[in-house]
KOLLO-730019 format. One record per residue (C-alpha): residue number from 1; residue in one letter; x, y, z. Coordinates in nm, 4 decimals. Example, Ala and Ser with C-alpha at 12.3 -4.5 7.8 and 13.67 -1.06 7.14 Angstrom:
KOLLO-730019
[1, 'a', [1.2300, -0.4500, 0.7800]],
[2, 's', [1.3670, -0.1060, 0.7140]],
end
This chain:
KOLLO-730019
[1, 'x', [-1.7828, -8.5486, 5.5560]],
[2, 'x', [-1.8095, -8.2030, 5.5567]],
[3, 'x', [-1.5354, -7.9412, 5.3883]],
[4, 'x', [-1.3914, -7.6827, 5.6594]],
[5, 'x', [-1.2123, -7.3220, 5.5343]],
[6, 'x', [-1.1332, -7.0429, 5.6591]],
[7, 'x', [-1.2238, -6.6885, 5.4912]],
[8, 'x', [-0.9387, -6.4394, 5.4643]],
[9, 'x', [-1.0154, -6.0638, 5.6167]],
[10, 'x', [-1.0601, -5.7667, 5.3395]],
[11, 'x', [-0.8732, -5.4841, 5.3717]],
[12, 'x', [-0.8758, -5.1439, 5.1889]],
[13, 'x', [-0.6261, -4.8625, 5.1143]],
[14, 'x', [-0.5517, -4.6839, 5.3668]],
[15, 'x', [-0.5271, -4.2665, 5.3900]],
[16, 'x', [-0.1248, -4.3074, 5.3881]],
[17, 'x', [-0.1282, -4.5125, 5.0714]],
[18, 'x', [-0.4444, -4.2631, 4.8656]],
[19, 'x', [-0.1986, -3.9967, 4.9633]],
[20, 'x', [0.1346, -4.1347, 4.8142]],
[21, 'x', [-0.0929, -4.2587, 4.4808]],
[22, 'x', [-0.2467, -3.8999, 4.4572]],
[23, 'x', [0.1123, -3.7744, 4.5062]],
[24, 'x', [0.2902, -3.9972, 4.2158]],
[25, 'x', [0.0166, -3.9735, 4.0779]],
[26, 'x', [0.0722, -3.5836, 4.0249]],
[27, 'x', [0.4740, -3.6185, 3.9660]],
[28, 'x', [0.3606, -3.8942, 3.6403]],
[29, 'x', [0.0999, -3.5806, 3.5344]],
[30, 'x', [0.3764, -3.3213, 3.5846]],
[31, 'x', [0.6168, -3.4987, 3.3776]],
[32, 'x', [0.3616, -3.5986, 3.0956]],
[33, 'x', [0.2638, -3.2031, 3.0778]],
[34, 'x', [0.6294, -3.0699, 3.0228]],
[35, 'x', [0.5958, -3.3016, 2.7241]],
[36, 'x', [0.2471, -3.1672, 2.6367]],
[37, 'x', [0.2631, -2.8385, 2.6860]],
[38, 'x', [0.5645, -2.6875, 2.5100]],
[39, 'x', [0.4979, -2.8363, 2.2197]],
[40, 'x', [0.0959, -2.6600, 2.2375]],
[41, 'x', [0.2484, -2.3601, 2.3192]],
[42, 'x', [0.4879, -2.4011, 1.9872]],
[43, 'x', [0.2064, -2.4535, 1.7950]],
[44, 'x', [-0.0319, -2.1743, 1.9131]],
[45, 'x', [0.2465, -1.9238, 1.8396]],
[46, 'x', [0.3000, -2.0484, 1.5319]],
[47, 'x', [-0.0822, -2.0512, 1.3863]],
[48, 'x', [-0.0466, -1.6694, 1.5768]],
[49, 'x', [0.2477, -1.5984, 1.3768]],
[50, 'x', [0.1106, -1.7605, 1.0332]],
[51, 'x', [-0.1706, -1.5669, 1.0990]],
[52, 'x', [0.0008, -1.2074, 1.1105]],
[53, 'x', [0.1537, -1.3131, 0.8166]],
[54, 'x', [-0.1363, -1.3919, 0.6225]],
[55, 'x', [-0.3003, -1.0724, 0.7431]],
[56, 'x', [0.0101, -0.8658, 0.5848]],
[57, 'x', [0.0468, -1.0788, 0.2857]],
[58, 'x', [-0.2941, -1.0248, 0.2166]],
[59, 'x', [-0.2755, -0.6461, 0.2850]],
[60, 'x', [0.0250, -0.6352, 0.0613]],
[61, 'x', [-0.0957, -0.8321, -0.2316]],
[62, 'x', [-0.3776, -0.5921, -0.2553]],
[63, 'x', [-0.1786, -0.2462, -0.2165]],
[64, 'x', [0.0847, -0.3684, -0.5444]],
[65, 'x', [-0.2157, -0.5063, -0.7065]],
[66, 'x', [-0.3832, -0.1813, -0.7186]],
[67, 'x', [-0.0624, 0.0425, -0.7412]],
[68, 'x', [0.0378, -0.1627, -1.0587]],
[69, 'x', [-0.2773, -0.0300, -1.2633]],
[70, 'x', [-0.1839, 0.3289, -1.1213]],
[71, 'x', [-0.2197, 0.6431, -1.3869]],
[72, 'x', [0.1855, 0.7491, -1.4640]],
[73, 'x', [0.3135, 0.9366, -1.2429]],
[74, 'x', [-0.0020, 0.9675, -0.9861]],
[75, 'x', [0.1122, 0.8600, -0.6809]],
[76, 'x', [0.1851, 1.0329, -0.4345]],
[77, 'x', [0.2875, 0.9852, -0.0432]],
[78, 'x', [0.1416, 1.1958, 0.2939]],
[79, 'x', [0.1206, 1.1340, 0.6642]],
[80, 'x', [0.5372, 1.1064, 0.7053]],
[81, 'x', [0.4547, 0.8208, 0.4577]],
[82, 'x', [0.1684, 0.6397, 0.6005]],
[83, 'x', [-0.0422, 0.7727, 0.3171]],
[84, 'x', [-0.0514, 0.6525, -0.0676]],
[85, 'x', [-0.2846, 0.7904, -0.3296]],
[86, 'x', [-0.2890, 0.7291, -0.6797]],
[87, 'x', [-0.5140, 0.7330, -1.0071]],
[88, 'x', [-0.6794, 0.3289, -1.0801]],
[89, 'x', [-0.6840, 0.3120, -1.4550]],
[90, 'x', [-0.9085, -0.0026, -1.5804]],
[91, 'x', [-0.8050, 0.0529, -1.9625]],
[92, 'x', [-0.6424, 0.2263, -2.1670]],
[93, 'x', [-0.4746, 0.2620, -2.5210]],
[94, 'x', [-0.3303, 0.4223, -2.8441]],
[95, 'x', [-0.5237, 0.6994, -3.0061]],
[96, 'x', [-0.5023, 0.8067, -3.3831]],
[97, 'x', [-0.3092, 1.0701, -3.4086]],
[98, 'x', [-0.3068, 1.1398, -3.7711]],
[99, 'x', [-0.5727, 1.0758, -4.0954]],
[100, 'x', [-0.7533, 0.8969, -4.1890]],
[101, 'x', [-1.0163, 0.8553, -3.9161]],
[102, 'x', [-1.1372, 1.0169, -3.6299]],
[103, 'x', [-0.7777, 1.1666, -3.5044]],
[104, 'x', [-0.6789, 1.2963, -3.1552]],
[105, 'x', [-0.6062, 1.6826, -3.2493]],
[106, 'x', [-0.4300, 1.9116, -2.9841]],
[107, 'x', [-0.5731, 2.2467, -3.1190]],
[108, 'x', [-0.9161, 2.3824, -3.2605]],
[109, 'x', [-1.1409, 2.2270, -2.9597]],
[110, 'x', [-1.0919, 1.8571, -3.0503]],
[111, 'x', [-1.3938, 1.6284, -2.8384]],
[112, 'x', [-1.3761, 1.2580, -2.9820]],
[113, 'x', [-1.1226, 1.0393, -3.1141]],
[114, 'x', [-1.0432, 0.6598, -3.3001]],
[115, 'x', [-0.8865, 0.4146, -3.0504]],
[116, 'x', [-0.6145, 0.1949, -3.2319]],
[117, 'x', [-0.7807, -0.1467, -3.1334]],
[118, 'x', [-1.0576, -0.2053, -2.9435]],
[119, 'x', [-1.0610, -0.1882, -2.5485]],
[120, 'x', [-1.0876, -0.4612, -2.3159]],
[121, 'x', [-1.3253, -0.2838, -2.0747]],
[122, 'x', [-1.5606, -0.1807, -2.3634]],
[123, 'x', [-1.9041, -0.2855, -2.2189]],
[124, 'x', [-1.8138, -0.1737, -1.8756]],
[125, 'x', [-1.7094, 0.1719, -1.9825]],
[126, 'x', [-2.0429, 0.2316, -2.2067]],
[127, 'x', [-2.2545, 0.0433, -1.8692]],
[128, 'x', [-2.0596, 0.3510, -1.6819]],
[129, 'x', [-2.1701, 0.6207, -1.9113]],
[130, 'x', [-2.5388, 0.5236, -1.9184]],
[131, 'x', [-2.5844, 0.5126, -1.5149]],
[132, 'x', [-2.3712, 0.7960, -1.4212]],
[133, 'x', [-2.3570, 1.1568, -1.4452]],
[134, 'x', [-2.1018, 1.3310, -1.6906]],
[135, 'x', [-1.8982, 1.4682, -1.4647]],
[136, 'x', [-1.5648, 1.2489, -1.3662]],
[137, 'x', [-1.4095, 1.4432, -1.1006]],
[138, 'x', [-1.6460, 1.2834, -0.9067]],
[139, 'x', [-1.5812, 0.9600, -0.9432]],
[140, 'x', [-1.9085, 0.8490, -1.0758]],
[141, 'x', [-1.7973, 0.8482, -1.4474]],
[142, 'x', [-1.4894, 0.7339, -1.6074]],
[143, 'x', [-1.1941, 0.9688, -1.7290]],
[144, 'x', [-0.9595, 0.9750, -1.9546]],
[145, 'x', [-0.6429, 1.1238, -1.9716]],
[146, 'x', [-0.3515, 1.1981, -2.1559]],
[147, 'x', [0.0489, 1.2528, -2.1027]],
[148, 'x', [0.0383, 1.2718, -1.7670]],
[149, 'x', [0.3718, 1.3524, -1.6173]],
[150, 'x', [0.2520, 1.5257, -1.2729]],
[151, 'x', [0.4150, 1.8584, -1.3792]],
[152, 'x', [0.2700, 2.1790, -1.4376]],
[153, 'x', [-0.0205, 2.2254, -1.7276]],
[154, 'x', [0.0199, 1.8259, -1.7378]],
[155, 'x', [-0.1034, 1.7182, -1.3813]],
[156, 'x', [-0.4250, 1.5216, -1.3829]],
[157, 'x', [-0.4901, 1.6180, -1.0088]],
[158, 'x', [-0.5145, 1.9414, -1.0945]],
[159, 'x', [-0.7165, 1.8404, -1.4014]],
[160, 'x', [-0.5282, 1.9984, -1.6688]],
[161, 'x', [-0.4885, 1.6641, -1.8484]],
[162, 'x', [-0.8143, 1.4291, -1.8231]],
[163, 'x', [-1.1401, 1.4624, -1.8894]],
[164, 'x', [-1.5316, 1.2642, -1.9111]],
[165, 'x', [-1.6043, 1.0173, -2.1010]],
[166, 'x', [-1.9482, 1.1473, -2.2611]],
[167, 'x', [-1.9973, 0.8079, -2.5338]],
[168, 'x', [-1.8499, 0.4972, -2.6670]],
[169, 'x', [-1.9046, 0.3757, -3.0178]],
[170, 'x', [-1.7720, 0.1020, -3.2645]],
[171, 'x', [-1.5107, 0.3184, -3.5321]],
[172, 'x', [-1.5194, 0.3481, -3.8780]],
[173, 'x', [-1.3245, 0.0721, -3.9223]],
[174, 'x', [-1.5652, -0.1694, -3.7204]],
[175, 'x', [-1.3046, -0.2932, -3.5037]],
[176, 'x', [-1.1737, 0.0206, -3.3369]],
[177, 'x', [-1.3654, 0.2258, -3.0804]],
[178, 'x', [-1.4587, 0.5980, -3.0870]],
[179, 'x', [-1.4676, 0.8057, -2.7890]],
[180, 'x', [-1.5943, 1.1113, -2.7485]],
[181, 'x', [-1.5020, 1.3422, -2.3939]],
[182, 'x', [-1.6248, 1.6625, -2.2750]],
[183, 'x', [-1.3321, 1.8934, -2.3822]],
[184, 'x', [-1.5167, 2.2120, -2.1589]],
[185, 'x', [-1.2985, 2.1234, -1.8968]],
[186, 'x', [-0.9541, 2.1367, -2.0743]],
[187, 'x', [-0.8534, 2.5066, -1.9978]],
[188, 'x', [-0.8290, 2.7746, -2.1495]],
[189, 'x', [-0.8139, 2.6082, -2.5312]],
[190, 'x', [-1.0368, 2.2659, -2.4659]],
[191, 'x', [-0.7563, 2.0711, -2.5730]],
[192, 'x', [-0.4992, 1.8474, -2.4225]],
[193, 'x', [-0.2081, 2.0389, -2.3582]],
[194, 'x', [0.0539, 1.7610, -2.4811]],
[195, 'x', [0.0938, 1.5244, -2.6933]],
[196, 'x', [0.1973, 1.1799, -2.5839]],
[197, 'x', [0.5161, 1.0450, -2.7494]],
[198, 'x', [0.3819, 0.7104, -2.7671]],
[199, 'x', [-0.0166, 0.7797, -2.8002]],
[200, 'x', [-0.1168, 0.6663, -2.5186]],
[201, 'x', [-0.4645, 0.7329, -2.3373]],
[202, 'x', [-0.5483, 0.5370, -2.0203]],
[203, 'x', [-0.8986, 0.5339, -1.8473]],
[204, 'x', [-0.9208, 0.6387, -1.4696]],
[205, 'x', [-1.2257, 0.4948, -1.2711]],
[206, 'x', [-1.1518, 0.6413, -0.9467]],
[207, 'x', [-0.8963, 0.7900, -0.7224]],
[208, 'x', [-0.7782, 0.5169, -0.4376]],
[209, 'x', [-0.6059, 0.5980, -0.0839]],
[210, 'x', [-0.4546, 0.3212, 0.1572]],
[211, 'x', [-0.4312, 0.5283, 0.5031]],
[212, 'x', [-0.2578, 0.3511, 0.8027]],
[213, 'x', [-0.4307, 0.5128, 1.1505]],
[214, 'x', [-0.4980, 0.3739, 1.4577]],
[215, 'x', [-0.3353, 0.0660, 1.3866]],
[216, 'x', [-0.5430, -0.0207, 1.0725]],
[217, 'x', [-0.5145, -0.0141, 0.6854]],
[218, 'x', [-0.7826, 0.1187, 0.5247]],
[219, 'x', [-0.8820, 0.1241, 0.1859]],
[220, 'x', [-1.1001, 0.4595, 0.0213]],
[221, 'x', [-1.1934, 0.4898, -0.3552]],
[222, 'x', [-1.4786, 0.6300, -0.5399]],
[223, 'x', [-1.4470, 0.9757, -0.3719]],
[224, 'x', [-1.3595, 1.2981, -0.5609]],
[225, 'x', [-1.0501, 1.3943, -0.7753]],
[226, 'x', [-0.8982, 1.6454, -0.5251]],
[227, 'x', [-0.5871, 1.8578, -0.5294]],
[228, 'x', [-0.4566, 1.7638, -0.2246]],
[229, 'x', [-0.3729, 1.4616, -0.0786]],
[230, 'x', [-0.6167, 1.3201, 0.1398]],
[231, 'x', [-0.4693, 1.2397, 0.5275]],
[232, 'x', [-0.8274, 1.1380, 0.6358]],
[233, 'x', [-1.1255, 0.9634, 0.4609]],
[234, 'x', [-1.2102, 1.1869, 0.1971]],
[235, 'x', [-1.5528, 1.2757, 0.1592]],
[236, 'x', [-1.7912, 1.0298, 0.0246]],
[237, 'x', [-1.6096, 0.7608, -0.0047]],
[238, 'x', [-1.6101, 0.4091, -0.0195]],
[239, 'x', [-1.4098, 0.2061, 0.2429]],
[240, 'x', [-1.2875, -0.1206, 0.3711]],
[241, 'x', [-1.0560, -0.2200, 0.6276]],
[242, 'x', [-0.7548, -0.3760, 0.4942]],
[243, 'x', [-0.5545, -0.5031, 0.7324]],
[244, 'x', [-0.5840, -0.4660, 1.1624]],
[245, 'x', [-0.3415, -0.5271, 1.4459]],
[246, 'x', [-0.0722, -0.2905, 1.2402]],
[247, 'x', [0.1694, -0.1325, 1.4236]],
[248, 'x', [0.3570, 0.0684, 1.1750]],
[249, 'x', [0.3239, 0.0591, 0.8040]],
[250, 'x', [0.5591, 0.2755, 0.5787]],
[251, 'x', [0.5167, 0.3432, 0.1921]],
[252, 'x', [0.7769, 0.4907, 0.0061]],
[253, 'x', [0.7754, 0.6468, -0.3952]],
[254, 'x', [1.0642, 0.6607, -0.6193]],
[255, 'x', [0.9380, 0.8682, -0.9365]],
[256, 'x', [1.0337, 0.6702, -1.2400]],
[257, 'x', [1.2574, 0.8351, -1.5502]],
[258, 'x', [1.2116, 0.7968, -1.9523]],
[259, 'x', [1.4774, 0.4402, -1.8792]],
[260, 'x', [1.3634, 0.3179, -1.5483]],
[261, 'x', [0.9737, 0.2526, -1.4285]],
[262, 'x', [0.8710, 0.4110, -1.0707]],
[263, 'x', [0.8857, 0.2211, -0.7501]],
[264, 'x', [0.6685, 0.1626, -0.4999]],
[265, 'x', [0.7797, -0.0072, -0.1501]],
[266, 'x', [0.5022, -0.1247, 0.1036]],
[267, 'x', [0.6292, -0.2072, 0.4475]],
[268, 'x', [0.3838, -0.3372, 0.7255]],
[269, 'x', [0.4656, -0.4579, 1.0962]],
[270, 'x', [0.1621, -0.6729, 1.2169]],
[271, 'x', [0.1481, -0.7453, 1.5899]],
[272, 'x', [-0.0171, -0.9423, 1.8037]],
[273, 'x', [0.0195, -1.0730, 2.2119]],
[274, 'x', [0.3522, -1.0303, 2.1915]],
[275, 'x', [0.4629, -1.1670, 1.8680]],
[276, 'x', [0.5399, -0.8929, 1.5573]],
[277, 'x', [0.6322, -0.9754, 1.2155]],
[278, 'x', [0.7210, -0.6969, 0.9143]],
[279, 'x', [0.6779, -0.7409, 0.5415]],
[280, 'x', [0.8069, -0.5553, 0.2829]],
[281, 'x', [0.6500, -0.5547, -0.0789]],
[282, 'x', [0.7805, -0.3529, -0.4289]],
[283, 'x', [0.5953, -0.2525, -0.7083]],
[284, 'x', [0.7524, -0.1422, -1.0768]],
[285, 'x', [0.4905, 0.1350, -1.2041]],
[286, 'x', [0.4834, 0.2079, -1.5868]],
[287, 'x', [0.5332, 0.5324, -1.5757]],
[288, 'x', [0.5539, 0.6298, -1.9479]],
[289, 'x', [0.2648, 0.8759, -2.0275]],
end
């Protein structure tokens, strides 16, 4: 006895239906994107935005670094205040300034002295003096200087007040240091002109300059001591970029007093697509000579 069935027809989707599935299809995608896409959009601006910040943060912390080991009273502000220069000191000290020992004197063509202590930069200050040339101005050998209030006769710019380091040995005592300079440049009597209340020396390794142009910060050192102010990259030196996609940057100077240290205030707006952020940094600046 044989089995009888009958097979059902097959049928596929017809252009109507593919149309209406592409089309809700599309709506579902639509919807599912609103909920995708702000939220990538929130997050790109926000790595955009933590990354201007980083890039001034990182332009800042190096400015106050620096400006905090600035010579007293050597900074100084050009371009409408897009320019900062100062005097890097990597050292510096309290000299003897009466017997016994070798004794800072201020008249009869003094050239060496006895540190009180020894100096924290010691090896790197004699390594300086055996691969460099004698002359400091030139920011290939170290300097020292003395009472440096940026006034007249006491004004290491105009090199009435610092001088090359010409030799580094252990003092008398064993403990101290002894440094000897080349006094030929301390006009007209090869002598300091002052006295520093306190005794203080300080070591300068090289002039620096932070110059904002052309929307970037850049960073110049190991050039020449110079008179004026640098607006440009001085001559022969060194450079890095600091800090790009700047818009403005500002730097102001307060001059300190005998009761209140100097002031330094970075400002820098960093832009990018659209999105700006501004950061403001202060540095306190001993400023006792």
């Amino acid at each position: 006895m044989g089995s009888n069935y009958k097979t059902g027809s097959q049928r596929g989707f017809t252009i109507i239906e593919m149309v209406i599935t592409i089309v809700v299809g599309g709506i579902i995608a639509s919807v599912i994107a609103q909920f995708i896409t702000r939220p990538m959009e929130g997050y790109i601006a926000l790595s955009r935005r933590a990354e201007l910040v980083d890039i001034a943060e990182t332009a800042l912390s190096s400015i106050t670094r620096d400006v905090r080991q600035a010579l007293p009273n050597s900074v100084r502000i050009s371009c409408a205040g897009q320019c900062i220069e100062f005097l890097l000191t990597i050292d510096g000290g309290r000299y003897r300034a009466k017997p016994p020992g070798d004794h800072l004197k201020f008249s009869g063509g003094d050239s060496s002295f006895d540190t009180l202590g020894p100096l924290l930069q010691r090896t790197n200050i004699i390594n300086n003096i055996v691969s460099t040339p004698a002359n400091c101005f030139t920011s290939t050998r170290y300097c020292i200087s003395v009472f440096n209030t940026g006034l007249l006769n006491a004004n290491a710019y105009q090199k009435d007040n610092i001088v090359s380091i010409t030799a580094l040995t252990t003092a008398g005592d064993g403990i101290s240091n002894n440094i000897t300079f080349d006094n030929s440049t301390l006009l007209p009597n090869n002598n300091f002109p002052f006295e520093s209340p306190q005794q203080r020396f300080y070591i300068v390794s090289t002039p620096v300059s932070y110059i904002c142009a052309s929307g970037v910060i850049t960073r110049y050192h190991n050039y020449s001591v110079l008179i004026d102010q640098p607006e440009s990259a001085p001559a022969g030196a060194s450079s890095g970029m600091l800090a790009n996609k700047v818009s403005s940057c500002q730097f102001e100077y307060t001059a300190g007093t005998t009761t209140r240290s100097g002031l330094v205030i970075a400002g820098i707006t960093i832009s990018d697509s659209g999105e700006s952020i501004t950061l403001l940094e202060q540095a306190h600046i001993f400023n006792q000579p």
